[in-house]
Structure formats: structure tokens, C-alpha cells
N, CA, C and O atoms as CSV, one atom per row, in Angstrom:
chain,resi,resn,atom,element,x,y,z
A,1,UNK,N,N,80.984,119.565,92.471
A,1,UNK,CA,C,82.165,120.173,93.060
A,1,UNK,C,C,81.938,121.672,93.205
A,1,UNK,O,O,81.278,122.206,92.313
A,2,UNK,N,N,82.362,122.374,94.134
A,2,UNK,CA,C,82.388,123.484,94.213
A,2,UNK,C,C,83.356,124.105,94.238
A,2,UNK,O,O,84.265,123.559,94.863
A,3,UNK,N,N,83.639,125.314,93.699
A,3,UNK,CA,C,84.553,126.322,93.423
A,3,UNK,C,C,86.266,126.383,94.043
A,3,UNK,O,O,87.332,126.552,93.451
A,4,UNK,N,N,85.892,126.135,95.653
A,4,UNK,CA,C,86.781,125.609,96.056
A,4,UNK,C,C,87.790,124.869,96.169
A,4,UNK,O,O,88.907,125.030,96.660
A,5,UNK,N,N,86.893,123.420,95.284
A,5,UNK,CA,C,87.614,122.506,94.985
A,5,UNK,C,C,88.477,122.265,94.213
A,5,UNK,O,O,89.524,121.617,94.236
A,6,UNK,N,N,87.499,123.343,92.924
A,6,UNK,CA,C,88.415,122.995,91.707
A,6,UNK,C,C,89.843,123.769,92.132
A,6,UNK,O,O,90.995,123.385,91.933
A,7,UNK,N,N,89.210,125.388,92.998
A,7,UNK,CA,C,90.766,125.942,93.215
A,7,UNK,C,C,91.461,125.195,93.634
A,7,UNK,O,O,92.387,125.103,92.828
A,8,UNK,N,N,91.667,124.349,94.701
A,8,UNK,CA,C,92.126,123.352,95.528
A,8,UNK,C,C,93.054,122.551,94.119
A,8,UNK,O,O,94.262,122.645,93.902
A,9,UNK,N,N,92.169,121.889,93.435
A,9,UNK,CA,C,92.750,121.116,92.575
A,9,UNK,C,C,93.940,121.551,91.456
A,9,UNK,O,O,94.894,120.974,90.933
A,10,UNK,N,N,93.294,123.000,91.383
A,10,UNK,CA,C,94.218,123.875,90.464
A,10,UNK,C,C,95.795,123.920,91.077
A,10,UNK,O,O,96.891,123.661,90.580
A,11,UNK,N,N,95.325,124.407,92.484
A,11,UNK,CA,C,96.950,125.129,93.018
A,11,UNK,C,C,97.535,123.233,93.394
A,11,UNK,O,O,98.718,123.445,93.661
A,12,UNK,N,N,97.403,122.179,93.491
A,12,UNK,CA,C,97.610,121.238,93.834
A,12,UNK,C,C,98.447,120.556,92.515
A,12,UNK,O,O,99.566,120.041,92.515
A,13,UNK,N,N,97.506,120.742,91.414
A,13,UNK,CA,C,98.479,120.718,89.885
A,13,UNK,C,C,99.311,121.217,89.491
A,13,UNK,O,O,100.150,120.716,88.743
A,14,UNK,N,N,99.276,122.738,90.046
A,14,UNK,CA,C,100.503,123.623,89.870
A,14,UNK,C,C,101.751,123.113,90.953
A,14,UNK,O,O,102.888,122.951,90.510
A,15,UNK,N,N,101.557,122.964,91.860
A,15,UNK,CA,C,102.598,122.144,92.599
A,15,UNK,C,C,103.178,121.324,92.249
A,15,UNK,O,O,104.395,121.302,92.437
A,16,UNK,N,N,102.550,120.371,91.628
A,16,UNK,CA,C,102.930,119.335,90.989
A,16,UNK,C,C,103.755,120.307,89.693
A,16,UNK,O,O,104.922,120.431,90.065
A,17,UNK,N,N,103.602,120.849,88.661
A,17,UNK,CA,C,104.131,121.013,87.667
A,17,UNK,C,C,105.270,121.383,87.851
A,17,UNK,O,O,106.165,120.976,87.109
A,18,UNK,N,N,105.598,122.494,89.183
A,18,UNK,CA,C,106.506,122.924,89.471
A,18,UNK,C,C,106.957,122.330,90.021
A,18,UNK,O,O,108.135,122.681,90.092
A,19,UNK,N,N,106.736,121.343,90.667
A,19,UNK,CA,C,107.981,120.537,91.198
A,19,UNK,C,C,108.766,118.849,90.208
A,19,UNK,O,O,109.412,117.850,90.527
A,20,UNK,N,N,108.171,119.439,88.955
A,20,UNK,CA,C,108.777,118.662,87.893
A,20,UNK,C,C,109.705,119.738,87.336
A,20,UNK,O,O,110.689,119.090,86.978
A,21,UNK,N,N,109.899,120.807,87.110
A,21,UNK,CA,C,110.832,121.329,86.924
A,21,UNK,C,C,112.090,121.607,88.186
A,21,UNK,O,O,111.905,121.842,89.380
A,22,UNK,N,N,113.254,121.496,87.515
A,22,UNK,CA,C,114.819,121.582,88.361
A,22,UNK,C,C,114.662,122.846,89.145
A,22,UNK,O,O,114.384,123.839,88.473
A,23,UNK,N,N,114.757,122.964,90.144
A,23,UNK,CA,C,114.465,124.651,90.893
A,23,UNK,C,C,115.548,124.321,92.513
A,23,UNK,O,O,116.076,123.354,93.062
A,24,UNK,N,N,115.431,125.567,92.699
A,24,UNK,CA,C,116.378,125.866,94.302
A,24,UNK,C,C,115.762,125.579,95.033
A,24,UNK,O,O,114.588,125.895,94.839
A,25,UNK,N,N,116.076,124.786,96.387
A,25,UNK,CA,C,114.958,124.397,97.461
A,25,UNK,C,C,115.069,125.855,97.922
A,25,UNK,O,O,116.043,126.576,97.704
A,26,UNK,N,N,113.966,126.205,98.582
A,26,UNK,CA,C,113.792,126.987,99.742
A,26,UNK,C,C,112.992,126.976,100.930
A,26,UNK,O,O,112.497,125.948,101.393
A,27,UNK,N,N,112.853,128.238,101.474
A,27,UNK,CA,C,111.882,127.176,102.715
A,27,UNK,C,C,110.515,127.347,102.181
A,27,UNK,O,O,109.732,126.464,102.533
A,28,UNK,N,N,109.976,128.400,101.310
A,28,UNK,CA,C,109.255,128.557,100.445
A,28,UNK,C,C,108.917,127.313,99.597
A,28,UNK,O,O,107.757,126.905,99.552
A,29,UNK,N,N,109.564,126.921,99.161
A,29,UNK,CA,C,109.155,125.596,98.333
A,29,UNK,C,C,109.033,124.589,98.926
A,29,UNK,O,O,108.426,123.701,98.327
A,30,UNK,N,N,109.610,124.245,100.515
A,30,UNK,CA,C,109.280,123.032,100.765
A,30,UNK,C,C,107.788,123.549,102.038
A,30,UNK,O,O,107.050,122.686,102.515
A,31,UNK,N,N,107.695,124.473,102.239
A,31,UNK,CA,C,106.473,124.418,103.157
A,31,UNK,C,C,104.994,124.725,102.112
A,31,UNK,O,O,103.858,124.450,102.499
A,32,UNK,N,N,105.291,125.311,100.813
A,32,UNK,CA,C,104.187,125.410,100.186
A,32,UNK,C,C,103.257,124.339,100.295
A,32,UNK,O,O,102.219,124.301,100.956
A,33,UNK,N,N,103.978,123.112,99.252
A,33,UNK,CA,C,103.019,121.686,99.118
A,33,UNK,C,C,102.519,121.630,100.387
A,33,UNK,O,O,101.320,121.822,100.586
A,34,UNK,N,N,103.679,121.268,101.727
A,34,UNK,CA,C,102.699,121.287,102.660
A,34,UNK,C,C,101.961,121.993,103.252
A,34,UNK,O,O,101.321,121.531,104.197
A,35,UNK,N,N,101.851,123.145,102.922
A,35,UNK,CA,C,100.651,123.998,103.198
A,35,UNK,C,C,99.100,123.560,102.480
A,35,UNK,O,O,97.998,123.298,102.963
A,36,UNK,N,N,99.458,123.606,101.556
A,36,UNK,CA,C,98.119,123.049,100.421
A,36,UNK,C,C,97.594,122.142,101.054
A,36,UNK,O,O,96.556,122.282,101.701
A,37,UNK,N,N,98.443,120.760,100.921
A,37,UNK,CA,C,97.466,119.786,101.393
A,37,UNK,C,C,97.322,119.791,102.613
A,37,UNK,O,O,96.345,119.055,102.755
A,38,UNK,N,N,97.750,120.251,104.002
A,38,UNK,CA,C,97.228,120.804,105.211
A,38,UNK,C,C,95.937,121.309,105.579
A,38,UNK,O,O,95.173,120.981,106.486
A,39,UNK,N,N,95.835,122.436,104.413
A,39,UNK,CA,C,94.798,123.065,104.327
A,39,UNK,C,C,93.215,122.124,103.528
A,39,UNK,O,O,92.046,121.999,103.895
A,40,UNK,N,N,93.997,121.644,102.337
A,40,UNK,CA,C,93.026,120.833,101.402
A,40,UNK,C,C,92.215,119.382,102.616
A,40,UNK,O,O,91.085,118.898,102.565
A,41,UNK,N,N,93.353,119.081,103.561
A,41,UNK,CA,C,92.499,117.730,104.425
A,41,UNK,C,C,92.099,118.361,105.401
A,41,UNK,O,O,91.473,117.522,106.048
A,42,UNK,N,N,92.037,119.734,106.168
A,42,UNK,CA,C,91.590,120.629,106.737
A,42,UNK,C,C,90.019,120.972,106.551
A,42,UNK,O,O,89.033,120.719,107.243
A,43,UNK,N,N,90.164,121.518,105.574
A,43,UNK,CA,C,88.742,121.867,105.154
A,43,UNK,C,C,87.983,120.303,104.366
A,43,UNK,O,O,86.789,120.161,104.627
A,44,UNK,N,N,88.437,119.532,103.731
A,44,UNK,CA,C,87.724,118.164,103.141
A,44,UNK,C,C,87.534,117.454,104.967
A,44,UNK,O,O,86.648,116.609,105.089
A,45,UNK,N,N,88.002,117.666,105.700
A,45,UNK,CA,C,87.332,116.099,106.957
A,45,UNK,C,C,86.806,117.076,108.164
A,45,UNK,O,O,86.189,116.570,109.101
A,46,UNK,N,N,87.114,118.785,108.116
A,46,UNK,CA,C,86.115,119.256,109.456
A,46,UNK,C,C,84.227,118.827,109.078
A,46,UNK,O,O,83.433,118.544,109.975
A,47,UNK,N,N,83.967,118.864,108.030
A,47,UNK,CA,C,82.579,118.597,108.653
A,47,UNK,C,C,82.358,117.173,108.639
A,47,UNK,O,O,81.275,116.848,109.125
A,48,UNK,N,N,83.095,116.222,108.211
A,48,UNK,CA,C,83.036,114.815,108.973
A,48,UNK,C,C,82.781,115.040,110.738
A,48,UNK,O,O,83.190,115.947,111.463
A,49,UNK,N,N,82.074,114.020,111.016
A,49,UNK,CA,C,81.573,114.059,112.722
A,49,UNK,C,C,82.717,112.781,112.870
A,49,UNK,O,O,82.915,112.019,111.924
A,50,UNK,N,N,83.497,112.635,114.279
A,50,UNK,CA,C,83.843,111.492,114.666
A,50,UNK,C,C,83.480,110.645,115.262
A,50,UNK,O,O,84.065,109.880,116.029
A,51,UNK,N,N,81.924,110.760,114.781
A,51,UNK,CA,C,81.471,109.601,115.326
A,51,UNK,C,C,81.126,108.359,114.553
A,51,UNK,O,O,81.078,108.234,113.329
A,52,UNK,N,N,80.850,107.296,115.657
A,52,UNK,CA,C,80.983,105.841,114.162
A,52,UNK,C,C,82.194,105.592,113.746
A,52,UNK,O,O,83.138,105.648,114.534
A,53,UNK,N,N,82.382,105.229,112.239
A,53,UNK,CA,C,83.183,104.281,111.667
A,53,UNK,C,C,84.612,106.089,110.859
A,53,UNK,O,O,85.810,106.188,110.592
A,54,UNK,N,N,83.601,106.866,110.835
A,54,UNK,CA,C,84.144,108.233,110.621
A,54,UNK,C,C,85.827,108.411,111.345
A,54,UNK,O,O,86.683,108.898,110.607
A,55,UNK,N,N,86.080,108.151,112.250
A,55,UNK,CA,C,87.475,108.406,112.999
A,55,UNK,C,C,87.843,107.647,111.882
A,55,UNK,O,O,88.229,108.284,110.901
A,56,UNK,N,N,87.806,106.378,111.811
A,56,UNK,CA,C,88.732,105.099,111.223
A,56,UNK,C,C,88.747,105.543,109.337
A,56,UNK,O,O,89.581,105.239,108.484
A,57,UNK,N,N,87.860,106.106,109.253
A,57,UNK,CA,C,88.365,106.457,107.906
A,57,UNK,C,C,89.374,108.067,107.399
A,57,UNK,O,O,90.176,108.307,106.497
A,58,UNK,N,N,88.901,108.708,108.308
A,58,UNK,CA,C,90.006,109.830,108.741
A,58,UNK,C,C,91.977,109.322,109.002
A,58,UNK,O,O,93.035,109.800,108.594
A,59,UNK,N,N,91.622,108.204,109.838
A,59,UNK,CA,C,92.802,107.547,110.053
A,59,UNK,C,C,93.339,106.649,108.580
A,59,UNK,O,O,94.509,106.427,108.271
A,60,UNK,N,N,92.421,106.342,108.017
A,60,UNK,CA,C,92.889,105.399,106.998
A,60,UNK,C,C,93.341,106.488,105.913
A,60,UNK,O,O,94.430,106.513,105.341
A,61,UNK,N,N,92.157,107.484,105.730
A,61,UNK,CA,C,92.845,108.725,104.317
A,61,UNK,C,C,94.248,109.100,104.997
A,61,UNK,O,O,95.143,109.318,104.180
A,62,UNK,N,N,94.517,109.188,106.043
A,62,UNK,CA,C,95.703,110.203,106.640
A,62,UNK,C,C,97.082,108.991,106.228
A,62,UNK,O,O,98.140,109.214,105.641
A,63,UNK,N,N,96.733,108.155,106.600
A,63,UNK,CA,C,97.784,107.059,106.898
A,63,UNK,C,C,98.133,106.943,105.025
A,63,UNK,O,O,99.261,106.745,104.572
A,64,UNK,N,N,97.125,107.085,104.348
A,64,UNK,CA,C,97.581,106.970,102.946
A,64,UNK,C,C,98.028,108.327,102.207
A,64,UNK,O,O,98.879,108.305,101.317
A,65,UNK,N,N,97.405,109.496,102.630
A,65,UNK,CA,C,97.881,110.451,102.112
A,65,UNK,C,C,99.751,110.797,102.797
A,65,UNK,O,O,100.511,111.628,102.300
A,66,UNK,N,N,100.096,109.845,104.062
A,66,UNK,CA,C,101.515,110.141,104.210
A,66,UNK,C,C,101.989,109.009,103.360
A,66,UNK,O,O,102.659,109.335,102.379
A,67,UNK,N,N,101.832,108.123,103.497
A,67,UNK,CA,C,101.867,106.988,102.489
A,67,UNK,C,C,102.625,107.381,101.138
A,67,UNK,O,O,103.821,107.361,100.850
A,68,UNK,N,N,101.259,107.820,100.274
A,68,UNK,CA,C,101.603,108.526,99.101
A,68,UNK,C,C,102.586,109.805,98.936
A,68,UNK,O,O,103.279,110.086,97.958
A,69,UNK,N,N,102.463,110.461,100.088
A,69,UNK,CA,C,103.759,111.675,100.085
A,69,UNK,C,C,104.799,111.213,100.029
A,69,UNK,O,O,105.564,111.393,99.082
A,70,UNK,N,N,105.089,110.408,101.191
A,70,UNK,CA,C,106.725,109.676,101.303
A,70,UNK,C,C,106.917,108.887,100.002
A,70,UNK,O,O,107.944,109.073,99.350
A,71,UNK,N,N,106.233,108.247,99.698
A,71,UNK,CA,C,106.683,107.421,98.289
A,71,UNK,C,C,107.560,108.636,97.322
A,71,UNK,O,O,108.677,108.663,96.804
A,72,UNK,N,N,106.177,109.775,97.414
A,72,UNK,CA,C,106.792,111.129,96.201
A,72,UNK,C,C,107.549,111.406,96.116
A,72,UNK,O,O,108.123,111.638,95.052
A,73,UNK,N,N,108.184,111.601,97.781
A,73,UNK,CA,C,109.456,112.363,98.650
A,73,UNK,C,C,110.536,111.323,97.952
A,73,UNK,O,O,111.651,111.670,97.562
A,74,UNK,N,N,109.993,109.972,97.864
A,74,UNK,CA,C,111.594,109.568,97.608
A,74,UNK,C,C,111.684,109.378,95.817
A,74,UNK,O,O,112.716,109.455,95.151
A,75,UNK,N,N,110.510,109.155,95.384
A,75,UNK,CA,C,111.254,109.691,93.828
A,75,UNK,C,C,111.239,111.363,93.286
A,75,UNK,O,O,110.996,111.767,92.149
A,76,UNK,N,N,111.429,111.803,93.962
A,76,UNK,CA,C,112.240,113.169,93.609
A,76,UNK,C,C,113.849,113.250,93.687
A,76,UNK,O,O,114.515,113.084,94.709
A,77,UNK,N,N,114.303,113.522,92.479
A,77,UNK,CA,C,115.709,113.697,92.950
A,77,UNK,C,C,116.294,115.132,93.627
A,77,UNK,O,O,115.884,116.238,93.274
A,78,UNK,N,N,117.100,114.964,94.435
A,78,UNK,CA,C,117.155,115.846,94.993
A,78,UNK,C,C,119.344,115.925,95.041
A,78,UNK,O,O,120.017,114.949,95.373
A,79,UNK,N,N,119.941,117.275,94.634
A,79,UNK,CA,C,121.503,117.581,94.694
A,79,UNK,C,C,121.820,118.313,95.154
A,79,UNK,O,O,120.997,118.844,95.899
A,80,UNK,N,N,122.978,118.821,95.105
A,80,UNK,CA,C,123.900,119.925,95.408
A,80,UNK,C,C,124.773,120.343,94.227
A,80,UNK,O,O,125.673,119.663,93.737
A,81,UNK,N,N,124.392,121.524,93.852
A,81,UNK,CA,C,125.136,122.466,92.405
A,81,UNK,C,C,126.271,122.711,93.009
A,81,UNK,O,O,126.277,122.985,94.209
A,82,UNK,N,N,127.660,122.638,92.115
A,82,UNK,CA,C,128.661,123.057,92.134
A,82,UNK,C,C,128.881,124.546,92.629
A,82,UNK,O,O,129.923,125.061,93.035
A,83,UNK,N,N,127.820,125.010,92.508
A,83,UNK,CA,C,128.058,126.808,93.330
A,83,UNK,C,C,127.141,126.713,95.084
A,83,UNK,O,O,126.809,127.761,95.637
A,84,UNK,N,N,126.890,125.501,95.656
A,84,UNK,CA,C,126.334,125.390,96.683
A,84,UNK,C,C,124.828,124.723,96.877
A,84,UNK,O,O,124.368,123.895,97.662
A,85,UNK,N,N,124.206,125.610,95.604
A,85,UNK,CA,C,122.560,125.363,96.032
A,85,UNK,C,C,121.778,124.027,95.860
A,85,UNK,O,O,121.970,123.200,94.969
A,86,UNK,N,N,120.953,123.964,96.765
A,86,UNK,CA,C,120.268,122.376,96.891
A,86,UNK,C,C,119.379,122.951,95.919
A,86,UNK,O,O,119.009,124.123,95.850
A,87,UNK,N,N,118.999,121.710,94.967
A,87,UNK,CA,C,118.001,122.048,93.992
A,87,UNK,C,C,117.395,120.382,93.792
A,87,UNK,O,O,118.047,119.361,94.009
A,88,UNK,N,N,116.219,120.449,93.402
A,88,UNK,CA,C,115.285,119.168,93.327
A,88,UNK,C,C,114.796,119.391,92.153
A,88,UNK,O,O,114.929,120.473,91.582
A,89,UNK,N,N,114.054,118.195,91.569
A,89,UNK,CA,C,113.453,117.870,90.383
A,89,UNK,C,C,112.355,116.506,91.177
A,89,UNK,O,O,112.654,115.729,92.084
A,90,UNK,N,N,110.952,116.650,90.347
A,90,UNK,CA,C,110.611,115.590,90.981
A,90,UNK,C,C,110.026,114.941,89.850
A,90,UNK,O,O,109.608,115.662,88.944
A,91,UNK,N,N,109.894,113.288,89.718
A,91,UNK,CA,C,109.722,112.675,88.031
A,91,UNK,C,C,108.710,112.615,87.739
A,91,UNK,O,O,108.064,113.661,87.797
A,92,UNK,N,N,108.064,111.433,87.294
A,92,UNK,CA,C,106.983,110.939,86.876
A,92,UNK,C,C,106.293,110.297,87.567
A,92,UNK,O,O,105.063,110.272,87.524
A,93,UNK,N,N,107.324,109.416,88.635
A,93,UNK,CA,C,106.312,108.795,89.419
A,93,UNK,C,C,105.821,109.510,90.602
A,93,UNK,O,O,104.731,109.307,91.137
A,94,UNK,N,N,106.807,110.461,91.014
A,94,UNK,CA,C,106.559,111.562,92.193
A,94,UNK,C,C,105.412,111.918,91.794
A,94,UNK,O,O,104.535,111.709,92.632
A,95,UNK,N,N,104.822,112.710,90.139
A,95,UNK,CA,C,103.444,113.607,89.921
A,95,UNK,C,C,102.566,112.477,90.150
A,95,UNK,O,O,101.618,112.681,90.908
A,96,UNK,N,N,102.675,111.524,89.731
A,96,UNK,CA,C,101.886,109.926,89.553
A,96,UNK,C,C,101.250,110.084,90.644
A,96,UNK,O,O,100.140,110.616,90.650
A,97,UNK,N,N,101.933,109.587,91.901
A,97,UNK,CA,C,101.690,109.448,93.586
A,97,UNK,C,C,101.358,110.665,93.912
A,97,UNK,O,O,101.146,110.696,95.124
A,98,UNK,N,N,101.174,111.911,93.312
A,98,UNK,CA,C,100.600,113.438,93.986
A,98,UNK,C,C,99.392,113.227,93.823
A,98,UNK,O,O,98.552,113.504,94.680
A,99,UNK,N,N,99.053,112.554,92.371
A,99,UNK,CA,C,97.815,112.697,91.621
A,99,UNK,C,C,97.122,111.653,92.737
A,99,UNK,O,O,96.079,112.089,93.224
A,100,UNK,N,N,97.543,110.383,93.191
A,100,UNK,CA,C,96.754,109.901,93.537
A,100,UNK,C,C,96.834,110.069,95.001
A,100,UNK,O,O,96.207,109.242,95.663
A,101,UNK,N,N,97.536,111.054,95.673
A,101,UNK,CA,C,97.024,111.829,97.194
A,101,UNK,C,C,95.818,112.786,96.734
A,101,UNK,O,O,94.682,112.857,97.201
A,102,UNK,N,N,96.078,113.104,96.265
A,102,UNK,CA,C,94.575,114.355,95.624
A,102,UNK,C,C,93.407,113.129,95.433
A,102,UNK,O,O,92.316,113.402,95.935
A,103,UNK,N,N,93.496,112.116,94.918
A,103,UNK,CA,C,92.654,110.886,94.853
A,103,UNK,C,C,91.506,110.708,96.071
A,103,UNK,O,O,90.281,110.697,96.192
A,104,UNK,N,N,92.676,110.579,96.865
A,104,UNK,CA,C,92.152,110.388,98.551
A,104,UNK,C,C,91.110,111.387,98.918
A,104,UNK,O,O,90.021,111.035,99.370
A,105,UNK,N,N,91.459,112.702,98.714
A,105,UNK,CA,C,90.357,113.644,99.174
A,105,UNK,C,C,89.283,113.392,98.641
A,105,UNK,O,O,88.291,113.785,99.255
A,106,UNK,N,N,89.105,112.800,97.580
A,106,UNK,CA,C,87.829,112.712,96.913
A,106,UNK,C,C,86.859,111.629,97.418
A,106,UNK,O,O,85.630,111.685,97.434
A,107,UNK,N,N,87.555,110.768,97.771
A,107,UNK,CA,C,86.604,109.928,99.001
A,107,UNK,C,C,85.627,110.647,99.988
A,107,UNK,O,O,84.524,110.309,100.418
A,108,UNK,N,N,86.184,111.441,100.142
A,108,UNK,CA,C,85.141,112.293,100.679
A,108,UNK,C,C,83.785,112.710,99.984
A,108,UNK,O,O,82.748,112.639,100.643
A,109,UNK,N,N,83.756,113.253,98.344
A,109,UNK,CA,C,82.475,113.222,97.995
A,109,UNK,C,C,82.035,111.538,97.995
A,109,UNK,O,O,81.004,111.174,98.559
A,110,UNK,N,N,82.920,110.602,97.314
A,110,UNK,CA,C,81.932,109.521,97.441
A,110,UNK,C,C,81.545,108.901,98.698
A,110,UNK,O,O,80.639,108.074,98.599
A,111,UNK,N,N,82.023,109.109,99.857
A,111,UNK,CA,C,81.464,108.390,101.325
A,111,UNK,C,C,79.813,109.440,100.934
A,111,UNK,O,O,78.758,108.831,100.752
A,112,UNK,N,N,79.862,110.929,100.865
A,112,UNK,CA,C,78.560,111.519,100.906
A,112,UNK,C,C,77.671,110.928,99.937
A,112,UNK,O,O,76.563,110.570,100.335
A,113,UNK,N,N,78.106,110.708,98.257
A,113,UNK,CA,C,77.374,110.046,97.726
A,113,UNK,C,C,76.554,108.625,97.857
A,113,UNK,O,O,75.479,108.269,97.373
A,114,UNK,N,N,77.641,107.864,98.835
A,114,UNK,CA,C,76.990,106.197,99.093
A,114,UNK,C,C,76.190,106.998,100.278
A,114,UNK,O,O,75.021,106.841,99.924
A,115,UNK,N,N,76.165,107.670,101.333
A,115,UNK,CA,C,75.452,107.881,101.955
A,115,UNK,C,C,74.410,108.272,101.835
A,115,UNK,O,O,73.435,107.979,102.528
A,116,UNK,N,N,74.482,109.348,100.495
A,116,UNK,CA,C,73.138,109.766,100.068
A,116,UNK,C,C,71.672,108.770,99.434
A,116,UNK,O,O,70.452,108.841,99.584
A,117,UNK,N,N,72.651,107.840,98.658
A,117,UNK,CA,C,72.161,106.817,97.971
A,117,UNK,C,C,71.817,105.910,98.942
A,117,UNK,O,O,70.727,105.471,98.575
A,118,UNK,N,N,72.158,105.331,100.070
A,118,UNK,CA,C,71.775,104.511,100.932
A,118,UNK,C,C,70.321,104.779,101.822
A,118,UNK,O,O,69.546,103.976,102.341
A,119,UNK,N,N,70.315,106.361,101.750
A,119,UNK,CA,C,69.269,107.069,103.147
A,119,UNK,C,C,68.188,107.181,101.857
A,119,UNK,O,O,67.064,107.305,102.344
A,120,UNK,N,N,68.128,107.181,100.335
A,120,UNK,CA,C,66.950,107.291,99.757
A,120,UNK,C,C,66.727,105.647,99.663
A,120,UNK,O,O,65.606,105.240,99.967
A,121,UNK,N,N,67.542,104.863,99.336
A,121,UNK,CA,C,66.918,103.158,99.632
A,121,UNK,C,C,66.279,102.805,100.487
A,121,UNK,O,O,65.242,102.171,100.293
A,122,UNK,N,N,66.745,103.135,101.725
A,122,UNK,CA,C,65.933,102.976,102.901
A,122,UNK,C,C,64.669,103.798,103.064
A,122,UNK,O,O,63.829,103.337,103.837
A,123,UNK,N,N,64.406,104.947,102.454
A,123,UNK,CA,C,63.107,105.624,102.439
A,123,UNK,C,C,62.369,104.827,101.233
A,123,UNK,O,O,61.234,104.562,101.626
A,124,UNK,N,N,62.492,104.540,100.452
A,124,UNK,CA,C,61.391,103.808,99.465
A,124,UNK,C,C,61.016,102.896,100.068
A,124,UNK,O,O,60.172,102.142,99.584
């Protein structure tokens, strides 16, 4: 892994932590997460080529990483405080289903690893 990643992984945990604690929505808080992982499947699938079987697995991480969001989206609770403000909390299973969208990106080192491992089989 490189440096990146782990940052990646860092600010992705912190999201998560903070959105287990009760807080004020803002537009700040709801475009952050999606900034992160925007950026995190941004940089994890540009040097994928679309060629081959490559599109269809781009399509399959995407289709699961909304997958896994919407699930999150709906176990978060989300109110309205007696003085106006929308405020959210998100549980256990919300961090659960974050953890395993962050999952998804990692397919990415192992498609490189079976690939790597496949192109030295075929050379022996």
C-alpha cells in the first residue's frame, strides 16, 4: 500500500467516526463523505484501461459501492431538534456497510495481484 492509501483509509475512518456521533447536518457534512469516496474511486479505477472484462468490473465495484452507501444512508438516523436543526447519528450497521464500501476499493490491489500471479505462471 502506499501512502496514499493509508491517507485515503484514514480520512474514510474518520468519516465514519464522525458520523457515529449526533451532529448538525450541513452542507459541509453531507458533501464531505461524498467527496472522499469520489475522489478515493477516482484515483483507485483511472489507471484501470477499459478494455476487456475491465469496464464490467468498474460497473460491478460502482453498482456495489452505491449499493453499500444507500444501505448506510438508510441506517442512519436522521431528526429535527426542537430548536429547528436537522441532526443525524449514524449506527453500527451504517459504519459496518462504510467499512465494507472501503472493501470494494481494495479489489483493486487484488485484480493486480491475480494478475501479477497469473503473467509469472504463464512465464515458467
Amino acid at each position: 500500500m502506499t501512502p496514499f492509501d493509508y491517507i485515503t483509509d484514514v480520512l474514510l475512518i474518520a468519516v465514519v467516526v464522525l458520523q457515529m456521533r449526533t451532529r448538525t447536518l450541513t452542507l459541509r457534512s453531507l458533501l464531505l463523505p461524498i467527496g472522499l469516496v469520489a475522489g478515493a474511486g477516482i484515483a483507485y479505477l483511472r489507471p484501470i484501461s477499459l478494455a476487456g472484462n475491465n469496464l464490467v468490473l468498474i460497473a460491478v465495484l460502482l453498482a456495489a459501492g452505491v449499493s453499500l452507501g444507500t444501505l448506510s444512508g438508510l441506517a442512519t438516523s436522521v431528526w429535527r431538534r426542537d430548536d429547528g436543526d436537522v441532526v443525524s447519528r449514524a449506527g453500527n450497521l451504517a459504519a459496518f456497510l462504510w467499512a465494507g464500501h472501503g472493501r470494494t476499493v481494495r479489489v483493486r490491489d487484488l485484480r493486480h495481484s491475480l494478475w501479477r500471479s497469473v503473467r509469472r505462471a504463464l512465464l515458467l
